[in-house]
C-alpha positions in Angstrom: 0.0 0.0 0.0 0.9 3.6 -0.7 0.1 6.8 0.9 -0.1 10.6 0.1 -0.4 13.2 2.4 -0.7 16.5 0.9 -0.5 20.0 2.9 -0.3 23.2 2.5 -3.6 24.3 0.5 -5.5 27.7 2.0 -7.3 30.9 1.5 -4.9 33.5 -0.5 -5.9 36.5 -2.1 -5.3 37.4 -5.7 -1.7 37.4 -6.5 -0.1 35.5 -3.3 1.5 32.7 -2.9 1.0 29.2 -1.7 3.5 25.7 -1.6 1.9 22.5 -1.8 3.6 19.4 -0.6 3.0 16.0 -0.6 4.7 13.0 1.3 4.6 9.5 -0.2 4.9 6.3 2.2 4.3 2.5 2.3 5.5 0.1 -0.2 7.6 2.0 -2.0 10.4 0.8 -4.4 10.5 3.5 -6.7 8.4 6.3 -8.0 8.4 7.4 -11.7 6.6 10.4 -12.2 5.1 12.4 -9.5 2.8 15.5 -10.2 0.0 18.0 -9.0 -3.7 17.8 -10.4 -6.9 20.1 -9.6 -10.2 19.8 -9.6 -12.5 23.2 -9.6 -15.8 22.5 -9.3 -18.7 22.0 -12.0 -14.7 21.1 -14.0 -13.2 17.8 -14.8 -9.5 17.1 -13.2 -6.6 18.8 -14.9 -3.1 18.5 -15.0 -1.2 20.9 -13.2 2.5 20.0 -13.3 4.2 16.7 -13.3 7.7 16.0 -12.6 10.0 12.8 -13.8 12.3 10.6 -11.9 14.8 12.6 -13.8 14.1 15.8 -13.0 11.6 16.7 -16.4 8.8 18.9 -15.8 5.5 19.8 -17.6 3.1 22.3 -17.1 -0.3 23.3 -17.5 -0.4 26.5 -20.0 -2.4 28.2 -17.6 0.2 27.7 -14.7 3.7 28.3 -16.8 5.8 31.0 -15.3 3.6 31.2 -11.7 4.3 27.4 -10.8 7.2 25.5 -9.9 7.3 21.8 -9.5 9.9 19.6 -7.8 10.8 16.6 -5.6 12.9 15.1 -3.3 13.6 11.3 -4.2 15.2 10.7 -1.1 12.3 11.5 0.8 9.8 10.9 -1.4 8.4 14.1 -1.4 7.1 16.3 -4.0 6.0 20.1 -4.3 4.2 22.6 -5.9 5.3 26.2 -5.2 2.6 28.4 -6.9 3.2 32.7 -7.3 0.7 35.1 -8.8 -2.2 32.7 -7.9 -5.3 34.3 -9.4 -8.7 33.2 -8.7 -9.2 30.5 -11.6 -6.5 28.9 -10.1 -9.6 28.0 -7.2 -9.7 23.8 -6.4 -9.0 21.0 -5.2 -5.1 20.0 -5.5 -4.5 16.5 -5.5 -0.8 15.0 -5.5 -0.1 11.9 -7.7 2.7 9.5 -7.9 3.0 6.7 -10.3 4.8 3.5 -9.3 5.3 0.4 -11.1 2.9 1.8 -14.0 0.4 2.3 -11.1 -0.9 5.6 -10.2 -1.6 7.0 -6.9 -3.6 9.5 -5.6 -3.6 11.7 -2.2 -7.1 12.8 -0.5 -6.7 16.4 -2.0 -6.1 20.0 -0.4 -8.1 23.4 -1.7 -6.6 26.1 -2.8 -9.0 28.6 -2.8 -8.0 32.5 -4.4 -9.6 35.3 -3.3 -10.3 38.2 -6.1 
């Protein structure tokens, strides 16, 4: 079994900042790619950023410039640090971590942005 704990999420006003993290435990052998999704309501689940075992990232359009990805192997950790949040940016954040060509997901945190 595999957990993810994410933290961080909150209440921000227009143009602050927030960092998401999330903490992978369990049966763990090694984790491929690890990434950020969110979910605004009335919306289907989008990808936010995603971040390789070797260090690649991707990004949503919508995020590139505001939002940094990155992880920490030997903890198993990964994070989203996300600037300029506007209020689109609104949802629920899950964390996701793919092992073994198995994908895990984390309970979620909101982010919710203030106008």
């Amino acid at each position: 079994q595999v957990q993810l704990v994410e933290s961080g999420g909150g209440l921000v006003q227009a143009g602050g900042s927030l960092r998401l993290s999330c903490a992978a435990s369990g049966s763990i052998f090694s984790i491929n790619t690890m990434g950020w999704y969110r979910q605004a309501p009335g919306k289907q689940r989008e990808l936010v950023a995603g971040i390789t075992s070797g260090g690649r990232t991707n990004y949503a359009d919508s995020v590139k410039g505001r939002v940094t990805i990155s992880r920490d192997n030997g903890k198993n950790r990964v994070s989203l640090q996300m600037n300029d949040l506007k209020p689109e940016d609104t949802g629920e954040y899950y964390c996701t971590v793919q092992i073994l060509s198995r994908n895990y997901w984390g309970q979620g945190t909101q982010v919710t942005v203030s106008s």
